[in-house]
Each structure stands twice: as structure tokens, then as C-alpha cells.
DSSP file (Angstrom, degrees, kcal/mol; ACC not computed):
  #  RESIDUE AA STRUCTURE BP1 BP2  ACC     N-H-->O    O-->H-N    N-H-->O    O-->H-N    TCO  KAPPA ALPHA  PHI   PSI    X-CA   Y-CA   Z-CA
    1    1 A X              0   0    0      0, 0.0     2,-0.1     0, 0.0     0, 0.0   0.000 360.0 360.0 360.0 135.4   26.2  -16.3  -28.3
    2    2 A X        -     0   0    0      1,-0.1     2,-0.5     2,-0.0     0, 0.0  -0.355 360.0-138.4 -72.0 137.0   29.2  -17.9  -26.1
    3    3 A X        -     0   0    0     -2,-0.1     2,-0.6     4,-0.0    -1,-0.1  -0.968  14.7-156.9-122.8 155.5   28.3  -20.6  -24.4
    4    4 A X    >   -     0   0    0     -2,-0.5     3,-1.1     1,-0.1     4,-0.4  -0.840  12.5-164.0-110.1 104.9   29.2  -21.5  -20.8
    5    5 A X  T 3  S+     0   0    0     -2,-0.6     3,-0.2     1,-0.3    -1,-0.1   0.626  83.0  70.0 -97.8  12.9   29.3  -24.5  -19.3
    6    6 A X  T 3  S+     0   0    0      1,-0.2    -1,-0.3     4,-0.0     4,-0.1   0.018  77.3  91.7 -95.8  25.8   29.4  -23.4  -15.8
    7    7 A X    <   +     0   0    0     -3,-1.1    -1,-0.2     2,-0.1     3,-0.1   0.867  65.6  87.3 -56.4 -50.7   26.0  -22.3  -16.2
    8    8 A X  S    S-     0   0    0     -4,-0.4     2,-0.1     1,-0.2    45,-0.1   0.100  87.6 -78.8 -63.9 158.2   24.4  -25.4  -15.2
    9    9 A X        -     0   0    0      1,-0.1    -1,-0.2     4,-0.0     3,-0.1  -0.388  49.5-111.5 -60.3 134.8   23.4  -26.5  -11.5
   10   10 A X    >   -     0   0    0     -3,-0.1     3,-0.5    -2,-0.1     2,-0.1   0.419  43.2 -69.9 -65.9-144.0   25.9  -27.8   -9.2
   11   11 A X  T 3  S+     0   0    0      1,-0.2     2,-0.8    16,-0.1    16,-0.3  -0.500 129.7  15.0 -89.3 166.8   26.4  -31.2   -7.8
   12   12 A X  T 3  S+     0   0    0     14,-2.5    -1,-0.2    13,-0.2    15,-0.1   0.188  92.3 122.8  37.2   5.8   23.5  -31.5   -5.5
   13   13 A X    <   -     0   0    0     -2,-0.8    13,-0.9    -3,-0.5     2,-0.6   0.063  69.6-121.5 -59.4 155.3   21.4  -28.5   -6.9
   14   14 A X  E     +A   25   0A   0     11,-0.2    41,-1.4    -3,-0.1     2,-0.3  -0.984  46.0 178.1-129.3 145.7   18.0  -30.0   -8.0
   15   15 A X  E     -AB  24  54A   0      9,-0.7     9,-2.8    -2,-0.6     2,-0.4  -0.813  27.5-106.9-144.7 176.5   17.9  -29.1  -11.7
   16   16 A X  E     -AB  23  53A   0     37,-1.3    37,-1.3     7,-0.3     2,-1.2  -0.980   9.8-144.8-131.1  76.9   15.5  -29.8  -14.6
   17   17 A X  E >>> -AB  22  52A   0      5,-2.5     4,-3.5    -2,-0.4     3,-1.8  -0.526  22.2-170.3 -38.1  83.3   16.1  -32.2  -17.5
   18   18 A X  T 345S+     0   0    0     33,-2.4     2,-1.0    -2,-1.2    -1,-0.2   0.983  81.4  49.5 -79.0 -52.2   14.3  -30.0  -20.3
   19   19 A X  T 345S+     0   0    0     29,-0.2    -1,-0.3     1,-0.2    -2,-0.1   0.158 117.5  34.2 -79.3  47.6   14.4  -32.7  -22.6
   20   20 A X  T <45S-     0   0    0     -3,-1.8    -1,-0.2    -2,-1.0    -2,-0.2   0.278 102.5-128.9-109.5 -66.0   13.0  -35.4  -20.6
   21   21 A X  T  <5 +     0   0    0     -4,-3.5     2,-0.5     1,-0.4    52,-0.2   0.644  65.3 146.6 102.6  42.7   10.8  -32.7  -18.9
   22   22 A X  E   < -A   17   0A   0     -5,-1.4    -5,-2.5    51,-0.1     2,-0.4  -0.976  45.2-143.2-124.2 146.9   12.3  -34.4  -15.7
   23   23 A X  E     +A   16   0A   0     -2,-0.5    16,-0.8    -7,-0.3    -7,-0.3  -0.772  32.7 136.3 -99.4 121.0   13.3  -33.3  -12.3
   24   24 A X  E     -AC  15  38A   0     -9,-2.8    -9,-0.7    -2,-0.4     2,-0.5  -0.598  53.1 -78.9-149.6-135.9   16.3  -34.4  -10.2
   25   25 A X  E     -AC  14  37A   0     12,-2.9    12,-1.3   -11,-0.2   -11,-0.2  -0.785  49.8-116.2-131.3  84.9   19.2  -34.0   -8.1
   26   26 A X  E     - C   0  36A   0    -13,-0.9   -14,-2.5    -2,-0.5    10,-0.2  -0.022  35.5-172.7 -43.0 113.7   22.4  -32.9  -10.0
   27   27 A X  E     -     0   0A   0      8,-2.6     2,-0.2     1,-0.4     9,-0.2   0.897  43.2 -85.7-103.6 -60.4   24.6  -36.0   -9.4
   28   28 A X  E     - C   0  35A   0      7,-1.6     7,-2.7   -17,-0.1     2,-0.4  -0.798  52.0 -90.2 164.1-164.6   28.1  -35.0  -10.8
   29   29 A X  E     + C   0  34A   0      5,-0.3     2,-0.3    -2,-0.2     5,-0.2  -0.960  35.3 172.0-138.9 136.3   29.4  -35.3  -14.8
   30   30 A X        +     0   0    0      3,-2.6     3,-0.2    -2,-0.4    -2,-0.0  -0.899  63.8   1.6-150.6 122.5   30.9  -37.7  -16.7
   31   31 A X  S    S-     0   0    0     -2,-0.3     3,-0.1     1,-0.2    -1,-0.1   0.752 127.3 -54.7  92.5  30.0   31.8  -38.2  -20.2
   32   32 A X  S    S+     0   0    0      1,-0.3    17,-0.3    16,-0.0     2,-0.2   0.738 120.3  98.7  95.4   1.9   30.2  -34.8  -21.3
   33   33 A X  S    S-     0   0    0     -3,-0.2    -3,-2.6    15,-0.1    -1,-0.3  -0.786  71.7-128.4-148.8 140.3   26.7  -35.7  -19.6
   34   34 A X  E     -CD  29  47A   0     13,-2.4    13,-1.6    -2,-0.2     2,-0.5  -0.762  24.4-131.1 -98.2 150.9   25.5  -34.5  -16.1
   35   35 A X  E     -CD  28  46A   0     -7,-2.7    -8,-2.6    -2,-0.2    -7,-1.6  -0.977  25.6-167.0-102.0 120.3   24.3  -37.4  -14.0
   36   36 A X  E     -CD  26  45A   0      9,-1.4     9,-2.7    -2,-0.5     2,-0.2  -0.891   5.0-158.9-100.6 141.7   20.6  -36.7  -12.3
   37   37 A X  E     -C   25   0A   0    -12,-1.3   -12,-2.9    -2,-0.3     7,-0.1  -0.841  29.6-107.1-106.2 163.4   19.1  -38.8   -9.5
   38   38 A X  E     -C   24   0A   0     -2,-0.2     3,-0.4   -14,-0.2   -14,-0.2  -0.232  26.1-116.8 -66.2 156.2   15.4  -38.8   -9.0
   39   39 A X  S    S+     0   0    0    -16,-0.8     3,-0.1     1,-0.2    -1,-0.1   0.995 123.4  46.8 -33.3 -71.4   13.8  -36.7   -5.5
   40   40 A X  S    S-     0   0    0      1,-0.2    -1,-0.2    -3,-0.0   -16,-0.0   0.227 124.7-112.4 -86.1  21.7   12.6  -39.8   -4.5
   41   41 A X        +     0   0    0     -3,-0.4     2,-0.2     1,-0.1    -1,-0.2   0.068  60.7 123.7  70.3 172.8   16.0  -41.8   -5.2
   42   42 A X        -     0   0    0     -4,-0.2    -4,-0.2    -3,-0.1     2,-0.1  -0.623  66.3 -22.5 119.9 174.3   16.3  -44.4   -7.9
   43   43 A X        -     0   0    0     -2,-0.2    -7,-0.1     1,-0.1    -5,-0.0  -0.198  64.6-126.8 -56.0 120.7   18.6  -44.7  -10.9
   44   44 A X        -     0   0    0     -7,-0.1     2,-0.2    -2,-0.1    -7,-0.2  -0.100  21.0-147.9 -59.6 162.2   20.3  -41.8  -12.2
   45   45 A X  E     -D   36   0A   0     -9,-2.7    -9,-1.4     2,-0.0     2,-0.3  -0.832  11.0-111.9-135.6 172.3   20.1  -40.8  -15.5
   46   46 A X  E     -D   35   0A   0     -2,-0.2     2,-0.4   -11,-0.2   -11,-0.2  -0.874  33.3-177.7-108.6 165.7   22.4  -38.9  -18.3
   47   47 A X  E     -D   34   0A   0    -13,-1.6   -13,-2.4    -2,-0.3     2,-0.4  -0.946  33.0-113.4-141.3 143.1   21.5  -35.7  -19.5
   48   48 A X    >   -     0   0    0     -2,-0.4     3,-3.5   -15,-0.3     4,-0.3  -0.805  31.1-130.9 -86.9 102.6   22.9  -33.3  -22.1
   49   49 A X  G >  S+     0   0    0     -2,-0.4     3,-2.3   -17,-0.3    -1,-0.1   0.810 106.2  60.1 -45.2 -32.0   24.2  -29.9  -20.1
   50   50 A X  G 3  S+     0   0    0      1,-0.3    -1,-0.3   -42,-0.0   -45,-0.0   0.705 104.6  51.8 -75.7  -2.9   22.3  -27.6  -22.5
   51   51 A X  G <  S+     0   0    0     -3,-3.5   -33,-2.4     2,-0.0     2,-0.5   0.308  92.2  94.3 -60.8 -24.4   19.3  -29.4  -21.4
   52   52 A X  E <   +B   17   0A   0     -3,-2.3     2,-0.3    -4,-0.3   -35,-0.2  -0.689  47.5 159.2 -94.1 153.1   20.0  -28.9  -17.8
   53   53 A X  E     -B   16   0A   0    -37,-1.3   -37,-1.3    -2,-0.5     2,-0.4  -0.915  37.3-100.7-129.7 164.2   18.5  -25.8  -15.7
   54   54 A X  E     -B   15   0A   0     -2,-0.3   -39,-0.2   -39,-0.2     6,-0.0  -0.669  42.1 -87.1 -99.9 166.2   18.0  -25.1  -12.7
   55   55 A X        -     0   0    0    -41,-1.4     2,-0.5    -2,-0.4    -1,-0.1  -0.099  35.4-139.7 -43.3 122.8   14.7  -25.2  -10.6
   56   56 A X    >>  -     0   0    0      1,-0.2     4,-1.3    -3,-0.1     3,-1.2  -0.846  31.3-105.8-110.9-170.8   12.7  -22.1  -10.9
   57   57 A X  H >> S+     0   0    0     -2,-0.5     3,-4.9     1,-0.3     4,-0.7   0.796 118.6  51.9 -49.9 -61.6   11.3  -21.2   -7.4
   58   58 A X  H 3> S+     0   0    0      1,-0.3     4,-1.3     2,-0.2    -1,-0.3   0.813 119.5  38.3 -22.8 -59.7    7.4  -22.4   -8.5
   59   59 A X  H <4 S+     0   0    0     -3,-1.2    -1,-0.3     2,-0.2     4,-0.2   0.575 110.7  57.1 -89.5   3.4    8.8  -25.6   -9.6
   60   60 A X  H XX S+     0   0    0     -3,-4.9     3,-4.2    -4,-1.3     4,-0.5   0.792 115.0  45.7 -78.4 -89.4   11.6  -25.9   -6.6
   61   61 A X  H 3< S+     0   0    0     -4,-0.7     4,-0.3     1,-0.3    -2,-0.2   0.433 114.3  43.6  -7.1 -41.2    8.5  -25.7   -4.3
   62   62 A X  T 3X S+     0   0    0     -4,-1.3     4,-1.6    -5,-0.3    -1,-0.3   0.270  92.0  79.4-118.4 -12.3    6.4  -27.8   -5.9
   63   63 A X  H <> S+     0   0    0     -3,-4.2     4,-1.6    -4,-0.2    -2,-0.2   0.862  90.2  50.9 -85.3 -29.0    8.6  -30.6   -6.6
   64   64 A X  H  X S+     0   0    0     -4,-0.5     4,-1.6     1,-0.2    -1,-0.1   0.816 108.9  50.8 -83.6  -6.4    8.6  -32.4   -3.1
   65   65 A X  H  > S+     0   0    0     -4,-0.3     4,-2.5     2,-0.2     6,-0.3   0.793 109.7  50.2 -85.3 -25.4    5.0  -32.4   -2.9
   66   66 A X  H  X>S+     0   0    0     -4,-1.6     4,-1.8     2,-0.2     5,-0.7   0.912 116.3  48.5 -44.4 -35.3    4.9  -34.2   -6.9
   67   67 A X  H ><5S+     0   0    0     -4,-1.6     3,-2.4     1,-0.2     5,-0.3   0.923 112.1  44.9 -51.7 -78.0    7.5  -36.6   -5.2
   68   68 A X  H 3<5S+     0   0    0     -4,-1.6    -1,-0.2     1,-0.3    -2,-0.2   0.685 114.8  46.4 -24.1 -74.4    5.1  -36.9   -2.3
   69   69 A X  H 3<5S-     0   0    0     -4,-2.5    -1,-0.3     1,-0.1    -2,-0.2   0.570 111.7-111.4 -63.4 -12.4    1.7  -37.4   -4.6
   70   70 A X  T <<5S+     0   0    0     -3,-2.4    -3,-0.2    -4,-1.8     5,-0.2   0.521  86.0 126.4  87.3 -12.5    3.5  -40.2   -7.1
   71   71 A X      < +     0   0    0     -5,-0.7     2,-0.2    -6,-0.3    -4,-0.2   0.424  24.2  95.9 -99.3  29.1    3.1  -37.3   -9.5
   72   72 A X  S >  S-     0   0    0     -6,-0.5     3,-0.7    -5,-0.3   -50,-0.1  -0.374  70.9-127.4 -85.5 165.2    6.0  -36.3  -11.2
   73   73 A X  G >  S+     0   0    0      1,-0.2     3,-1.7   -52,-0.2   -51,-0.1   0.844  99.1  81.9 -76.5 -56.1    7.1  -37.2  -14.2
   74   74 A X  G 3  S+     0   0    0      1,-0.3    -1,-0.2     2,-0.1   -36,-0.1   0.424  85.3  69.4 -41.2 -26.9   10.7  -38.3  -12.9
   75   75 A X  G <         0   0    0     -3,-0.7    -1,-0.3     1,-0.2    -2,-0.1   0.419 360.0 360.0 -87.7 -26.9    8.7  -41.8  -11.8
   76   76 A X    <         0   0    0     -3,-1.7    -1,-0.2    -4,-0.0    -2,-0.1   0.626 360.0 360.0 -81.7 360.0    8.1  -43.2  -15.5
């Protein structure tokens, strides 16, 4: 299977670290690594594009109220 690396969410897309299991705000790429910022702002992080996805709807929905409750994962 081909892989694509315009797969991924764009710059400001809120996307899905699957190996973190963290949620952020697709920041822009550098060095081969997407930069995500947290919802609730803070320090970006790097991520490995075949790890990133985008949001699906449940968890687009449901992330500003984790933000909100202090309970996302994205926090640690």
C-alpha cells in the first residue's frame, strides 16, 4: 500500500496523536514531524505523520467539553 502524506490534517485541523492517544491543533511540520498544540493552549508537541488522524466526529464533539472538565489526556 502507497502511502500519502497528504493524508494527514491540515494546519489548524484538530487531529489525533494515536501514539500519545493525544488530541490537538495541527500546528504546521518541520523536520519530518507535525507540530500539535493542546485545545487548551500550551506547548506543542512533535508527532510522527503516520500517527496523525483526524478527529472523528464523536471525538471532534467531545473534545472541547474534555478540555472544559480537565479531562483529556492532552493535560499530562
Amino acid at each position: 500500500m502507497a502511502s500519502n502524506q497528504q493524508t494527514g490534517p491540515g494546519i489548524g485541523a484538530l487531529a489525533k496523536d494515536t501514539a500519545s492517544g493525544r488530541i490537538g491543533v495541527v500546528m504546521g511540520a518541520v523536520g519530518g514531524r507535525v507540530q500539535i498544540r493542546p485545545t487548551g493552549g500550551g506547548r506543542e508537541w512533535d508527532a510522527v505523520p503516520d500517527k496523525v488522524r483526524p478527529l472523528s466526529a464523536l471525538e471532534e464533539l467531545s473534545a472541547p467539553l474534555a478540555t472544559r472538565n480537565g479531562n483529556s489526556r492532552e493535560r499530562l
